[in-house]
C-alpha positions in Angstrom: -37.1 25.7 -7.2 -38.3 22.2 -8.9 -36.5 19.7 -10.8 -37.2 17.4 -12.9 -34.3 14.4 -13.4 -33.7 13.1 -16.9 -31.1 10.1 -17.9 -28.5 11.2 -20.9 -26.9 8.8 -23.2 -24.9 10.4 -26.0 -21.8 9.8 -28.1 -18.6 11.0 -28.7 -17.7 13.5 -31.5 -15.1 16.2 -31.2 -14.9 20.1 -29.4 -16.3 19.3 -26.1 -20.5 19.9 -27.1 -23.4 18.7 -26.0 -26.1 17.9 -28.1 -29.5 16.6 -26.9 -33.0 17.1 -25.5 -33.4 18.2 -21.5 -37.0 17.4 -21.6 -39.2 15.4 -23.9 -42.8 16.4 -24.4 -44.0 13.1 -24.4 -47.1 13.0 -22.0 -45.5 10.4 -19.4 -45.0 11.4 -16.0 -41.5 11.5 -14.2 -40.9 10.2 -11.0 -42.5 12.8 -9.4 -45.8 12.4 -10.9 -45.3 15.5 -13.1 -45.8 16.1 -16.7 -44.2 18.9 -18.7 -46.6 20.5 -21.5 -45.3 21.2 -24.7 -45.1 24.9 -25.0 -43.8 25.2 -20.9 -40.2 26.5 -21.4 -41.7 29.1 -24.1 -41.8 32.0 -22.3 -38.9 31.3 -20.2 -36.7 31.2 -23.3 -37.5 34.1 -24.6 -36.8 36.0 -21.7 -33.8 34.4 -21.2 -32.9 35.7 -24.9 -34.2 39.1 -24.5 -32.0 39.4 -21.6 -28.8 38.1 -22.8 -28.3 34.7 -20.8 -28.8 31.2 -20.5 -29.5 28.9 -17.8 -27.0 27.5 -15.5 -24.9 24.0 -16.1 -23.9 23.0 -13.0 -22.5 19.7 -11.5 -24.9 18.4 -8.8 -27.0 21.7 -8.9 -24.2 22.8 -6.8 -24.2 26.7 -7.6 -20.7 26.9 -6.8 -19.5 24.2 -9.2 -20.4 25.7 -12.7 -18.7 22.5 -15.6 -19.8 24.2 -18.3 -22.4 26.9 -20.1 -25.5 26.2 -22.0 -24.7 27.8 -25.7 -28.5 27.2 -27.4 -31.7 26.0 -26.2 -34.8 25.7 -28.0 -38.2 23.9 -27.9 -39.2 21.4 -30.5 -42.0 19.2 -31.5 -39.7 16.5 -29.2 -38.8 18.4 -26.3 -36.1 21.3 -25.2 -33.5 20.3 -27.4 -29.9 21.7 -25.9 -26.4 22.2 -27.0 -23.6 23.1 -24.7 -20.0 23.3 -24.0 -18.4 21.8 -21.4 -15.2 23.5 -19.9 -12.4 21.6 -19.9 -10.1 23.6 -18.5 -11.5 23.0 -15.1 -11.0 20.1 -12.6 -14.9 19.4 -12.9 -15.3 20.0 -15.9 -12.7 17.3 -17.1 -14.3 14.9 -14.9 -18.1 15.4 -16.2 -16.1 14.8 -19.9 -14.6 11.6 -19.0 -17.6 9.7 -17.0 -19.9 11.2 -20.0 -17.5 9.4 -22.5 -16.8 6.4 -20.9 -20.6 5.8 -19.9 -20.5 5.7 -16.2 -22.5 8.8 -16.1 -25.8 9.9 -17.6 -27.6 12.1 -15.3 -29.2 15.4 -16.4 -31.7 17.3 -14.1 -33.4 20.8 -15.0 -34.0 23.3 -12.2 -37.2 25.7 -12.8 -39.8 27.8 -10.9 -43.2 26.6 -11.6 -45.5 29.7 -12.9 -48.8 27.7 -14.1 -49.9 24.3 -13.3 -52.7 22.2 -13.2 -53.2 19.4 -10.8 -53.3 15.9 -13.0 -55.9 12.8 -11.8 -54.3 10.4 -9.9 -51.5 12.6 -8.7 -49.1 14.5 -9.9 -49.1 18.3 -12.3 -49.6 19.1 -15.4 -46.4 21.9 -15.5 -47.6 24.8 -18.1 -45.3 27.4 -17.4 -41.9 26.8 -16.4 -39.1 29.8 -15.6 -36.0 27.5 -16.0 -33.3 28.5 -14.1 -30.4 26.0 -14.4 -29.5 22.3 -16.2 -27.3 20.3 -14.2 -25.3 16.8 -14.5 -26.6 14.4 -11.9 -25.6 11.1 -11.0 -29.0 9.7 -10.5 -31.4 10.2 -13.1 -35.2 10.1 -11.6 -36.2 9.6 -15.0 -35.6 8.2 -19.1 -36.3 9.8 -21.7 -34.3 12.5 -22.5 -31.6 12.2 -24.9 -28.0 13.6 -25.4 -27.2 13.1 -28.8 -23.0 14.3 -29.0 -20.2 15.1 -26.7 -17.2 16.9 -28.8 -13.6 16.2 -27.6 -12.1 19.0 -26.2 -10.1 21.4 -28.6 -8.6 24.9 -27.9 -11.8 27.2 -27.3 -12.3 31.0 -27.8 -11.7 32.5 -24.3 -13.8 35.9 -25.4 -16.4 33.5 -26.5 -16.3 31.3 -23.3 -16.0 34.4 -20.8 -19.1 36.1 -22.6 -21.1 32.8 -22.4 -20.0 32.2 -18.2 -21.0 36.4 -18.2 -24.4 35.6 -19.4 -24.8 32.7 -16.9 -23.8 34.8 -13.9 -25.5 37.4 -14.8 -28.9 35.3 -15.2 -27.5 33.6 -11.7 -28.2 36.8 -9.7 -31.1 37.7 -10.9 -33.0 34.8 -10.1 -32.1 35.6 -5.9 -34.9 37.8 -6.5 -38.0 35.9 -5.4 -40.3 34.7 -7.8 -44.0 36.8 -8.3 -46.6 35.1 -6.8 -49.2 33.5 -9.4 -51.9 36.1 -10.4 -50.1 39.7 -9.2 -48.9 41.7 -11.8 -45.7 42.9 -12.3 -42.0 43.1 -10.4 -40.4 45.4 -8.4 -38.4 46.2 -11.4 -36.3 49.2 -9.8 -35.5 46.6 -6.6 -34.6 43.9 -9.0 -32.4 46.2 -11.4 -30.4 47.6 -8.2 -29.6 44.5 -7.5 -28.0 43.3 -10.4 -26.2 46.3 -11.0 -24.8 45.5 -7.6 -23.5 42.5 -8.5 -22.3 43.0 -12.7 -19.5 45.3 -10.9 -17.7 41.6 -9.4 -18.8 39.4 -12.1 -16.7 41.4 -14.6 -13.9 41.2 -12.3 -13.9 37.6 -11.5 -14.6 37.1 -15.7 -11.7 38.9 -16.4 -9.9 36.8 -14.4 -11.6 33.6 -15.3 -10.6 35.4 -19.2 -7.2 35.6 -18.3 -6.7 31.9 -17.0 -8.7 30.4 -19.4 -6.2 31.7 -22.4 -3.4 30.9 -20.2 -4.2 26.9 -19.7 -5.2 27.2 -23.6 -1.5 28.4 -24.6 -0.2 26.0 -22.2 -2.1 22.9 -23.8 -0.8 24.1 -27.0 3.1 24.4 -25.8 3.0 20.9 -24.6 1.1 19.7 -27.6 4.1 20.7 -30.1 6.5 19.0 -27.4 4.6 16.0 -27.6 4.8 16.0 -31.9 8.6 16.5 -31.7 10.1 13.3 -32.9 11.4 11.1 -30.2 9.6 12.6 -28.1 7.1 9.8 -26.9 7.3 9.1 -22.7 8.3 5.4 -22.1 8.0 4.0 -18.4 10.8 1.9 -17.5 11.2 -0.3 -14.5 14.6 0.9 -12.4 17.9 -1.3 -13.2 17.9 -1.5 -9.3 14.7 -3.4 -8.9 15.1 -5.7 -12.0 18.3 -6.7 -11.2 17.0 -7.7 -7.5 14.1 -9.4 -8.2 16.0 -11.5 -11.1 18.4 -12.6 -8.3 15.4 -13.5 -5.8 14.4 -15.6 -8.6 17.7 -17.2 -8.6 17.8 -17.9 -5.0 14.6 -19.5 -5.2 14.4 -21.5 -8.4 17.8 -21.3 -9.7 18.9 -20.0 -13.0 17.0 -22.7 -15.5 13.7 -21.2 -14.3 14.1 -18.1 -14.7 12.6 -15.8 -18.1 15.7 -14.9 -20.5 15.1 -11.4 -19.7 15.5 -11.9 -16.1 19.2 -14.3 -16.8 20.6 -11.0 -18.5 20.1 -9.0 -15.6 22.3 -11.4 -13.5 25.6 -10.2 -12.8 28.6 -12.9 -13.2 31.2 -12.8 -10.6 34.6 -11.9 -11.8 36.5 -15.2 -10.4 37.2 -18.6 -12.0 34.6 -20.1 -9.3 31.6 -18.7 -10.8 28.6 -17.9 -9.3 26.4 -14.3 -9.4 27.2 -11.2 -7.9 24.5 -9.9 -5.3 22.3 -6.6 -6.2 23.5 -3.8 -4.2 20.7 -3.6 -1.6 21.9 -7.2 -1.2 25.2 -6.2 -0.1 23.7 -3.8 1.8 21.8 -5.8 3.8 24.8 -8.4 4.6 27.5 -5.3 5.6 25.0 -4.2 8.0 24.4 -7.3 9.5 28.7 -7.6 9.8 28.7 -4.0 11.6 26.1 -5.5 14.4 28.5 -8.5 14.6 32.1 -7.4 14.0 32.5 -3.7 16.1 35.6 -3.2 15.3 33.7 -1.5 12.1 32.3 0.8 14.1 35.7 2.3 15.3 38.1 2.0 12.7 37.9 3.7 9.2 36.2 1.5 6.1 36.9 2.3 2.7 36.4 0.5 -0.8 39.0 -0.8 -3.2 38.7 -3.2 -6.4 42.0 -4.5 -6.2 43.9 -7.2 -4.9 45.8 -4.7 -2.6 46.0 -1.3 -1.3 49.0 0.7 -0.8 49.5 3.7 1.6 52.6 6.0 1.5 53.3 6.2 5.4 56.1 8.7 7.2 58.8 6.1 8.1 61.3 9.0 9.8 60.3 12.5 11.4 62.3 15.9 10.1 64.8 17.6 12.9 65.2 20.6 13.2 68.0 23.1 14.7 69.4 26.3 15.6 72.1 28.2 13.5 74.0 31.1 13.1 73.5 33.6 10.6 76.1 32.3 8.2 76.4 28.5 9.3 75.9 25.3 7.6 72.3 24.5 7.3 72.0 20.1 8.7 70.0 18.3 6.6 66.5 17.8 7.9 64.5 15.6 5.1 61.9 13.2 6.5 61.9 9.2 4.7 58.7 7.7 3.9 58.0 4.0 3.1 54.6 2.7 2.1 52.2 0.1 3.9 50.2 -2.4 1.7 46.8 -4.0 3.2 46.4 -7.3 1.2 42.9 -8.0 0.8 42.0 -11.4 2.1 39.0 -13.9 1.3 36.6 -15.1 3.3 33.9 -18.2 1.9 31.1 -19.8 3.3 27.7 -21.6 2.5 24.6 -21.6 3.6 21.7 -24.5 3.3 18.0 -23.5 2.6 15.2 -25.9 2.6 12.8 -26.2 -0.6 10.0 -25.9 1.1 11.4 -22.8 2.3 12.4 -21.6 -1.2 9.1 -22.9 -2.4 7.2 -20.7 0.0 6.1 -17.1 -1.5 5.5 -15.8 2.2 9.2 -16.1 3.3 11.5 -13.6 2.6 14.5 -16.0 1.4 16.2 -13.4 0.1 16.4 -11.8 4.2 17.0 -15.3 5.6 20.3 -16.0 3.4 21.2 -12.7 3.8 21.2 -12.9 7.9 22.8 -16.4 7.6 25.6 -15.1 5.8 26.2 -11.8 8.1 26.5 -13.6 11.0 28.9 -16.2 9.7 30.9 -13.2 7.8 30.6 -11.2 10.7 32.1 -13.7 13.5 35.1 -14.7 10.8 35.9 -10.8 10.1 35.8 -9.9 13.7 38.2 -12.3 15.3 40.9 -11.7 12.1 40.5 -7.9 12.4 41.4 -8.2 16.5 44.0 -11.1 16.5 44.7 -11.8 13.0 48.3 -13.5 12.2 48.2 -12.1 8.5 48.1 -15.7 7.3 45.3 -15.6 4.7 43.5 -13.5 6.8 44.1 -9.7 8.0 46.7 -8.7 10.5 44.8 -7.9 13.5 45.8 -4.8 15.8 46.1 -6.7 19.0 48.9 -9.0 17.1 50.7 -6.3 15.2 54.2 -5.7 17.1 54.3 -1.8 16.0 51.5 -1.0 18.7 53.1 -0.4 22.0 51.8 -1.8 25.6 51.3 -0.8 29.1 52.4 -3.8 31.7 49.9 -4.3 34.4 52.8 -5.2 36.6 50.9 -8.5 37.0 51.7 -11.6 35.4 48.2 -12.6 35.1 45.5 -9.8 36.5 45.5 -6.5 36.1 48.1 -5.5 38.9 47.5 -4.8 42.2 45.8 -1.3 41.2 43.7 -1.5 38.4 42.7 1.9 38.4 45.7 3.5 38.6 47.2 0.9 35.5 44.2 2.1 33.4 44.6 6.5 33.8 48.6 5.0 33.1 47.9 3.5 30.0 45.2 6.6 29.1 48.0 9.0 29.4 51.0 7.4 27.8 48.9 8.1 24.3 49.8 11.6 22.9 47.4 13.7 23.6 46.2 14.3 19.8 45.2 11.0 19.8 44.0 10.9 23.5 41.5 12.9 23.1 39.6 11.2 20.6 40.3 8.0 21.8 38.2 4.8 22.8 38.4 1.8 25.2 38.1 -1.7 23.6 37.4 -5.0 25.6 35.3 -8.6 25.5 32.6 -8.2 28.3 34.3 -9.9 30.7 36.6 -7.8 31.1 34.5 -5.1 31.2 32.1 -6.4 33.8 35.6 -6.5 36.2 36.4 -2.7 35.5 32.7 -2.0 36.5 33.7 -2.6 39.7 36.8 -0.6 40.1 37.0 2.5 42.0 39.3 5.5 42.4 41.0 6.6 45.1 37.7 8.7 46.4 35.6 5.5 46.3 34.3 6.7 43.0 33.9 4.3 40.0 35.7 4.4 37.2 32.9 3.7 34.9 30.4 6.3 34.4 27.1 5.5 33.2 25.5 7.6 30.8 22.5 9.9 31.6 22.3 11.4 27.3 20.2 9.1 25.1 22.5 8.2 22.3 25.6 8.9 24.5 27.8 5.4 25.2 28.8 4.4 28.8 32.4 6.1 29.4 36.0 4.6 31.2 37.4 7.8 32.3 36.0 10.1 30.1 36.0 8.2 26.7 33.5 5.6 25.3 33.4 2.0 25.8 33.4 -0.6 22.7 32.6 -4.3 24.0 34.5 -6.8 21.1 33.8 -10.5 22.0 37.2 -11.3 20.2 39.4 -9.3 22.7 41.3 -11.0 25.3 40.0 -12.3 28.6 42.2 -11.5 31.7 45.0 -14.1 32.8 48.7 -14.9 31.8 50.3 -13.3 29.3 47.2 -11.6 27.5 46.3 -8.5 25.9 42.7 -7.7 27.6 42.2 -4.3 27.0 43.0 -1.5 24.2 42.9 2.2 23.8 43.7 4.8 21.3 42.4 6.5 18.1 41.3 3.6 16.1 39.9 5.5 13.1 43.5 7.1 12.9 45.2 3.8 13.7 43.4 1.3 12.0 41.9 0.6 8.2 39.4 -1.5 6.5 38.8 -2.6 3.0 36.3 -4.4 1.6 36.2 -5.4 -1.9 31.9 -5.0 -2.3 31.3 -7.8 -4.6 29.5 -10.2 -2.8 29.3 -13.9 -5.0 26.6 -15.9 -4.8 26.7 -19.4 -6.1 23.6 -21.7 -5.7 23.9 -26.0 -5.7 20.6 -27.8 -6.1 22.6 -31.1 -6.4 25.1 -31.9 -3.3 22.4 -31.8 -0.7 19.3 -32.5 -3.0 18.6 -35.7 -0.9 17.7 -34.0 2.4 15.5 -31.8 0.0 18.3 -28.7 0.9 19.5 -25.9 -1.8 23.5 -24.9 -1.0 24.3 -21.5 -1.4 28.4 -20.6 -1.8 29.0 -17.6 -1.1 32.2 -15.5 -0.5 33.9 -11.7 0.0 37.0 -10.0 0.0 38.2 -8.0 2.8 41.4 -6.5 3.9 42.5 -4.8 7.5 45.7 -3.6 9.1 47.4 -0.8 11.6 48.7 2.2 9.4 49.4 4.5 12.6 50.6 2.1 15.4 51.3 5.3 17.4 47.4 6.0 17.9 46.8 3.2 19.6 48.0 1.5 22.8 47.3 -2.3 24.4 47.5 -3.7 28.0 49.4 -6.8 28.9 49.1 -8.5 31.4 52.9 -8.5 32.4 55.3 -7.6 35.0 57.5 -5.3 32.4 
């Protein structure tokens, strides 16, 4: 099969049709050398009409990409002039539509069998008699002459129209698998030809009714969505999330401060609630600093966190237990009733700053919004974790190692851990209720820890068992091991070592409203930005009874 390459340029009107000329009888060769004679397609046509089809209109001459069908074709003083229908409704189809309009495509290519020629001077046919087979859409025109004239926007079509037209095209499509006669013999095999096509008509009107069926299905959809588009109010506007506004507007701040930054930007700034001013961080902010605080302060990871937005929390706590007895059948029943009392966690403020060179605010490949951010976790971090261990209560949280409800264990030893270490340690494990026993963990600084590495049991076994379970902690008889760099070291009179249920025993508050307050001015002459920033947090022993310390003490 030949083909002959033709550029298209046309213009837009409405429907989805082409309009133009697929070959133009104007004696000038193509790139092949080739003329087309006016008068070639003549025969071709006809036969296509006599049989009921049309050529192809493929993308690529790719027979198994069909865009579209050929509705009319006809031979004029000018050339084959063309009209045909792209479908829409396809992926292919909509793609062919848009390069067409937008002009980054104008390829057309016919595909024929040549019947009669002539052999030109110089090179090259004269083509007389041309059995054309398909038109496709190319992206590389091999010549320029041709001509499409229209291309109609896309409205709802006719399936039964559209299904008859792709029938004619198949139909036309198998028959030309049949070879072509040889110039000069007369005649097909007619009865060869005819078997094969009935064949074939058996699955093309399968696969139409199919193509039928989807085709009114994608048109009734178009025309649902259509009337939701024309409802009123119904227009799609694309927002940009709260979330991300309100983030980069306080980047912004960081960096330039708030004179520099768009109006639109300013409003999404929240202002702290507190007479000190300043802005409150985006959430992701916060984010970022409480994880840094859990890396820092481990106490977090034990004990149980929760949220407040008040000044204090209140818990209603079982001050006396109910008793209980035996009676006789007709005696006096004692009183029994329980008395509760409540326990209020204060919560506490913590302040810092942090100073940021311009340059480094000035510089759009540092992430200043991470750098202030790990500045003030670490600072937050080292301040929360030595109140939440030893805290006195004065303006900071009572700590569980200085809150006289929790019991101790005496190591018998003024200033060590006794004579026998190992046996003071299962002592203190088992003077803890069992309940809480059993979901209990070890805290110590690692010094402290490095010594009970070393201790053994009566068998010469040690005490600490390392852990073979990725994602499993080192264990102390059993339970995990928390290292805290604010616990006790070993000597006179301290509290080295703790053990209980700390999630049960021990609770955390954080008022989540991180301030942020930036000062261009006090440090402006070393060419430094201030950043103020402070949090609330609040942290004390509910149930002293789930948790257990060891002294170093005689009694």
């Amino acid at each position: 099969m030949d083909r002959v390459d033709i550029e298209v340029k046309f213009a837009t009107d409405e429907a989805g049709i082409l309009t133009g000329y697929a070959s133009v009888f104007d004696g000038e060769p193509d790139s092949y050398g080739d003329v087309i004679e006016k008068g070639a397609f003549t025969k071709s046509l006809a036969e296509h009409k006599a049989a009921g089809t049309t050529p192809l209109m493929l993308w690529q001459h790719d027979p198994s990409e069909p865009i579209g069908v050929w509705l009319e074709l006809r031979e004029d003083a000018t050339g084959l002039a063309v009209t045909g229908r792209l479908i829409l409704e396809t992926r292919r189809g909509q793609e062919a539509y848009a390069l067409l309009k937008s002009g980054a495509f104008n390829g057309l290519s016919i595909g024929f069998r040549t019947r009669a020629s002539e052999r030109r001077a110089g090179g090259g046919r004269t083509l007389q008699d041309l059995e054309l087979i398909e038109i496709s859409l190319v992206s590389v025109p091999a010549a320029t002459r041709a001509r499409v004239t229209s291309v109609k926007t896309a409205q709802a079509g006719n399936p039964a129209a559209m299904g008859a037209a792709i029938k004619r095209s198949l139909i036309m499509a198998v028959e030309k698998k049949a070879p072509a006669p040889e110039a000069g013999t007369e005649g097909d095999n007619v009865e060869t030809r005819v078997a094969a096509l009935e064949e074939n008509v058996a699955g093309i009107d399968t696969r139409l009714k199919s193509v039928e069926e989807s085709v009114g299905n994608v048109a009734k959809s178009a025309e649902r969505i259509e009337q939701k588009l024309n409802r009123p109010g119904a227009s799609v506007e694309t927002k940009t999330a709260p979330e991300k506004v309100e983030a980069k507007a306080f980047v912004g701040f960081l960096r330039h401060g708030r004179e520099a930054l768009p109006a639109d930007e300013v409003k999404s700034l929240r202002v702290a609630d507190d007479t000190a001013g300043g802005y409150l961080a985006p959430d992701d902010f916060v984010a970022q600093v409480i994880k840094g605080i859990v890396e820092v302060s481990p106490v977090r990871q034990a004990a149980k966190v929760g949220a407040t937005s008040s000044g204090a929390v209140i818990l209603p706590k079982r001050t006396g237990k109910p008793t209980a007895s035996w009676v006789g059948e007709t005696e006096n029943r004692p009183e029994t009733g329980s008395t509760y009392g409540q326990v209020e966690i204060p919560v506490h403020e913590m302040a810092c700053y942090v100073d940021v060179s311009l340059r480094l605010l000035e510089d759009a490949a540092v992430n200043v919004e991470a750098e202030v951010a790990f500045d003030l976790a670490e600072e937050f971090g080292r301040l929360e974790g030595s109140a939440l261990v030893a805290g006195n209560g004065v303006k900071k949280p009572v700590g569980f190692m200085t809150d006289a409800a929790v019991a101790y264990t005496p190591t018998g030893n003024a200033s060590t851990l006794g004579t026998a270490p190992a046996d003071t340690l299962i002592t203190l494990m088992y003077a803890m209720p069992a309940f809480y026993r059993n979901a209990g963990a070890w805290m110590m600084n690692g010094n402290t820890l490095a010594a009970i590495r070393k201790l053994k049991d009566g068998q010469g076994n040690f005490l600490w068992q390392p852990s073979y379970q990725a994602g499993q902690p080192e264990t102390i008889l059993g339970r995990p091991v928390i290292e805290a760099p604010d616990m006790d070291d070993v000597g006179a009179g301290a509290e080295p070592i703790a053990f209980g249920d700390f999630a049960r025993a021990y609770r955390i508050y954080d008022r989540v409203a991180l301030s942020v307050m930036r000062d261009p001015y006090s440090q402006a002459t070393n060419g430094l930005v201030r950043f103020h920033a402070r949090r609330r947090v609040g942290g004390g022993v509910v149930l002293a009874e789930a948790l257990r310390k060891l002294r170093c003490a005689t009694s």
